[in-house]
VOBA-1610 file (N, C-alpha, C; in pm, whole numbers, padded with zeros to 5 digits, always signed):
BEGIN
Unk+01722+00738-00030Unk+01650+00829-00117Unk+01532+00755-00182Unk+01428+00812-00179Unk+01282+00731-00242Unk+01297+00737-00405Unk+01263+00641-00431Unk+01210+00589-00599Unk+01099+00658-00608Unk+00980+00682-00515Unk+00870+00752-00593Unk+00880+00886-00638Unk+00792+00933-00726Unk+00796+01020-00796Unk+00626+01057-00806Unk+00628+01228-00881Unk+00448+01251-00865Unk+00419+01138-01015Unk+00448+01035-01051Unk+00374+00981-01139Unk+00329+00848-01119Unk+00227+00876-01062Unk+00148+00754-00950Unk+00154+00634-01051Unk+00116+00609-01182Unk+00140+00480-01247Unk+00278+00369-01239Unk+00390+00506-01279Unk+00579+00453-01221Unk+00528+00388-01103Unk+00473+00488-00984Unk+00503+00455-00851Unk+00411+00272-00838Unk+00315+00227-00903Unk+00247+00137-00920Unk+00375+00025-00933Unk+00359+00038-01096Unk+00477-00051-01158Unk+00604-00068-01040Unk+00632+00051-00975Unk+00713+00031-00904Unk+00721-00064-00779Unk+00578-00053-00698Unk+00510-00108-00630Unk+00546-00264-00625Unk+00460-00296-00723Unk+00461-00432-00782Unk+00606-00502-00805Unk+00696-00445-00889Unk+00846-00486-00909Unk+00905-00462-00758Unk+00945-00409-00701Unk+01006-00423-00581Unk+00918-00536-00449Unk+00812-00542-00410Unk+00766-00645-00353Unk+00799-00808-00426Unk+00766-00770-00556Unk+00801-00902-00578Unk+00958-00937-00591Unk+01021-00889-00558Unk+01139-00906-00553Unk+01217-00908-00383Unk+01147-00827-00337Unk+01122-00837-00164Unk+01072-00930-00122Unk+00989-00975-00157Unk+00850-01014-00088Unk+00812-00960+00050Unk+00836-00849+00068Unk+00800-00774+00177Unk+00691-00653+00091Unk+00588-00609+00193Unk+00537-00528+00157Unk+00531-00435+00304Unk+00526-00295+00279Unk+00521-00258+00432Unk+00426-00168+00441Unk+00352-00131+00572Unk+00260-00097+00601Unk+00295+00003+00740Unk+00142+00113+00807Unk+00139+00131+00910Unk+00076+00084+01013Unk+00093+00055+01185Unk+00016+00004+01217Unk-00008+00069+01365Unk-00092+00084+01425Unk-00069+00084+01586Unk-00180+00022+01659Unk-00221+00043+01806Unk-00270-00045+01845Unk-00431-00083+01788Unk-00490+00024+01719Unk-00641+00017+01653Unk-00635-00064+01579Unk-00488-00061+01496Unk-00506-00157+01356Unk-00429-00105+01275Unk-00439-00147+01161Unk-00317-00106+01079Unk-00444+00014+00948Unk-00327+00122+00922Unk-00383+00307+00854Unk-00461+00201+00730Unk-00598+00293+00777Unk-00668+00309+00677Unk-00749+00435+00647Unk-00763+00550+00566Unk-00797+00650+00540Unk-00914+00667+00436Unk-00992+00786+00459Unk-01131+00786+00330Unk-01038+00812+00209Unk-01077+00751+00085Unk-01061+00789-00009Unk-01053+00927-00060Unk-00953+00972-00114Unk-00989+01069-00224Unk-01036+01066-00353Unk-01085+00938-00404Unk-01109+00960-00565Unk-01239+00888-00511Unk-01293+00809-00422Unk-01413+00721-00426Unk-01472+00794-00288Unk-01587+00808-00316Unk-01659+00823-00236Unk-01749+00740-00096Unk-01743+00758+00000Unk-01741+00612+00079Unk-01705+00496+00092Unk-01567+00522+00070Unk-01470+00439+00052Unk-01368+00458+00148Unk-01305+00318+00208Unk-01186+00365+00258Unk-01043+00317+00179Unk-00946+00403+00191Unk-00843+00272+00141Unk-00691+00298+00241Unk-00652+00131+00185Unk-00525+00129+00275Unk-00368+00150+00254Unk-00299+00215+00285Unk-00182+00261+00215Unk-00082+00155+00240Unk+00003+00138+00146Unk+00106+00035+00153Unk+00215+00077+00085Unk+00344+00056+00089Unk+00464+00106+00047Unk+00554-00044+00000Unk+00652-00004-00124Unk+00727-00110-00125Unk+00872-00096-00041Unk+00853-00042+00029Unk+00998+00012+00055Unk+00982+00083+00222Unk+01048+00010+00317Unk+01064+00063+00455Unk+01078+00188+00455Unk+01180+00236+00364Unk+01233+00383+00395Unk+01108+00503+00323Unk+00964+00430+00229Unk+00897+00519+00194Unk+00791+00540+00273Unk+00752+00408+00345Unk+00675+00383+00481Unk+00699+00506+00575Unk+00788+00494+00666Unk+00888+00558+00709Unk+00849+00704+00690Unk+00837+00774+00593Unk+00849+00928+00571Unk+00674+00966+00579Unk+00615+00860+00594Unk+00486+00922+00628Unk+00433+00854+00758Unk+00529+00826+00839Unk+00559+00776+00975Unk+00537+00927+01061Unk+00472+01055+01035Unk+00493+01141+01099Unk+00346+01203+01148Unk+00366+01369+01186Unk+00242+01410+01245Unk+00143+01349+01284Unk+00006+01313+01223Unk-00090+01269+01252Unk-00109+01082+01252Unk+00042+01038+01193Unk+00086+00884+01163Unk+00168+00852+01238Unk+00224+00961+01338Unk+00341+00939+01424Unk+00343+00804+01543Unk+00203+00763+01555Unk+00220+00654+01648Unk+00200+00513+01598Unk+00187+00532+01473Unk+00153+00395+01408Unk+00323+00359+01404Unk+00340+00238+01402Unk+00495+00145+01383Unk+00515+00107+01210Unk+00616+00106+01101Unk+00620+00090+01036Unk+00647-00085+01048Unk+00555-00137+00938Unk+00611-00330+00976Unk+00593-00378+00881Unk+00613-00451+00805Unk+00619-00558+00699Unk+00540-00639+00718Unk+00467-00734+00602Unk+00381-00791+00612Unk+00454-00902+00478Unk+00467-01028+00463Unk+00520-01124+00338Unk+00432-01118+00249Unk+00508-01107+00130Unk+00351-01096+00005Unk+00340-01231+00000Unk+00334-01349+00022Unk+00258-01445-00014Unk+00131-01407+00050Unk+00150-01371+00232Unk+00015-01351+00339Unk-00045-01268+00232Unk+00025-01138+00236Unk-00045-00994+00137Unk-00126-01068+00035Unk-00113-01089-00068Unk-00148-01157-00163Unk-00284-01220-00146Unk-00235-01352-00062Unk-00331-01448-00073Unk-00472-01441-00001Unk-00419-01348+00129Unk-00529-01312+00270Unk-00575-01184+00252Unk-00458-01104+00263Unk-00497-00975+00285Unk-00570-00924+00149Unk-00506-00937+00027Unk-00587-00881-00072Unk-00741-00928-00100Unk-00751-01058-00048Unk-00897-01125-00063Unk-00990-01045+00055Unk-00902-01052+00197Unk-00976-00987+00300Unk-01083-00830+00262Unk-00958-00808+00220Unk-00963-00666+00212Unk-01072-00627+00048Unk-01102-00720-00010Unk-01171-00691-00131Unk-01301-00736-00056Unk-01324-00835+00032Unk-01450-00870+00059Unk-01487-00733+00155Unk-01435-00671+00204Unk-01402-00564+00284Unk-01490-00447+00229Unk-01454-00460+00089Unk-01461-00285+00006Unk-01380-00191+00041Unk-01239-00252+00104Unk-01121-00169+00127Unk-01047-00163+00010Unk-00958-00023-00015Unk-00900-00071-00162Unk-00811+00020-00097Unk-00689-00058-00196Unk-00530-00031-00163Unk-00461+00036-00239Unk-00390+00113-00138Unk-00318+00246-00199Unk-00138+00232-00215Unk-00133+00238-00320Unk+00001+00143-00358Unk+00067+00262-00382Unk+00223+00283-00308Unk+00354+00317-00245Unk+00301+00520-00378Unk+00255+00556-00233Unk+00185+00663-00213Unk+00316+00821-00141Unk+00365+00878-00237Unk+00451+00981-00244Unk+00454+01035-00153Unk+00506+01146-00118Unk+00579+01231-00005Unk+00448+01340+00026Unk+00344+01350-00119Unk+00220+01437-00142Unk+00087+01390-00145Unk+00135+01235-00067Unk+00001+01138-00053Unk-00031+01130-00188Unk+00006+01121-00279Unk-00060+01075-00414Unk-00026+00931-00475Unk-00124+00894-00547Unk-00068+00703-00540Unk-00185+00672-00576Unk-00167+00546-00637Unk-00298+00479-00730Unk-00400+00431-00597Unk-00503+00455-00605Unk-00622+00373-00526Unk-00682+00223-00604Unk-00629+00130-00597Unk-00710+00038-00644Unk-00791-00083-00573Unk-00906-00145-00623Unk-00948-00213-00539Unk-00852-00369-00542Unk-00857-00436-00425Unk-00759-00529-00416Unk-00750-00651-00516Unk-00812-00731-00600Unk-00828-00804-00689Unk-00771-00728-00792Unk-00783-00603-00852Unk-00684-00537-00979Unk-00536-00548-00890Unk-00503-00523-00764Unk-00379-00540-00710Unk-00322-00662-00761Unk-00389-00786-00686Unk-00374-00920-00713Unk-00334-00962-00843Unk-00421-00911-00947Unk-00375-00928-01094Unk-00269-00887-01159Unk-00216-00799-01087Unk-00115-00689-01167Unk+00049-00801-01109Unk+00007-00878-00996Unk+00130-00995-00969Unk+00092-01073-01022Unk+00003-01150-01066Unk+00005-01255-01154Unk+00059-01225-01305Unk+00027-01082-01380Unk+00136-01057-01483Unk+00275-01014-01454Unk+00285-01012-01322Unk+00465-00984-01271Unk+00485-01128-01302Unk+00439-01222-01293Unk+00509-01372-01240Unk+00548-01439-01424
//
C-alpha cells in the first residue's frame, strides 16, 4: 500500500526519509533513457520523476510508461552524480509523485540540500 498522499510536501519529506534510510532511490527507464517529462509548473522545462519506494515506481509503470523497467539507482551515485548532472542539465526532479502525478518539482541542488539537513 503507498505512503503517498495528495500532499506533495508529506510526499517530499517522505521522499527524503525513506531513501535515506534505503539508500535506494527508484526510477523509470527503457532503452532511450531513463522518464523525463515537460514540466507542469515551469515552463521549458523538463523534469525527472523519482520515487522512494519500488512499489510507488511500479504503479506508474503503466499505459504510456509501460515499457520503461522500474530500477534503482544508490543515493550516494543519486546524490553525488546524478543530482549535479542533472542541475547542470536544467533538469529538475520530481520527488515520489502520487497515483495523480502530483509531487514537488524541484531543481536538483534544493534536492541535494534537503539530505544534507536529513544527515
Amino acid at each position: 500500500m503507498s505512503k503517498l498522499t495528495s500532499d506533495i510536501e508529506q510526499n517530499l519529506k517522505l521522499f527524503i526519509e525513506e531513501t535515506s534510510k534505503t539508500q535506494l532511490v527508484w526510477g523509470l527507464r527503457n532503452d532511450e533513457g531513463w522518464l523525463a517529462v515537460d514540466s507542469t509548473e515551469f515552463e521549458n522545462s523538463e523534469v525527472m520523476p523519482f520515487w522512494s519506494s519500488e512499489e510507488d515506481a511500479k504503479t506508474h509503470n503503466v499505459e504510456e510508461w509501460a515499457d520503461f523497467e522500474v530500477l534503482h539507482i544508490p543515493l550516494d551515485i543519486f546524490v553525488e552524480d546524478w543530482l549535479l548532472t542533472l542541475d547542470e542539465d536544467g533538469v529538475l526532479i520530481g520527488t515520489n509523485w502520487n497515483d495523480k502525478l502530483e509531487g514537488k518539482e524541484m531543481e536538483p541542488s534544493d534536492v541535494a540540500k534537503l539530505y544534507l539537513k536529513a544527515d
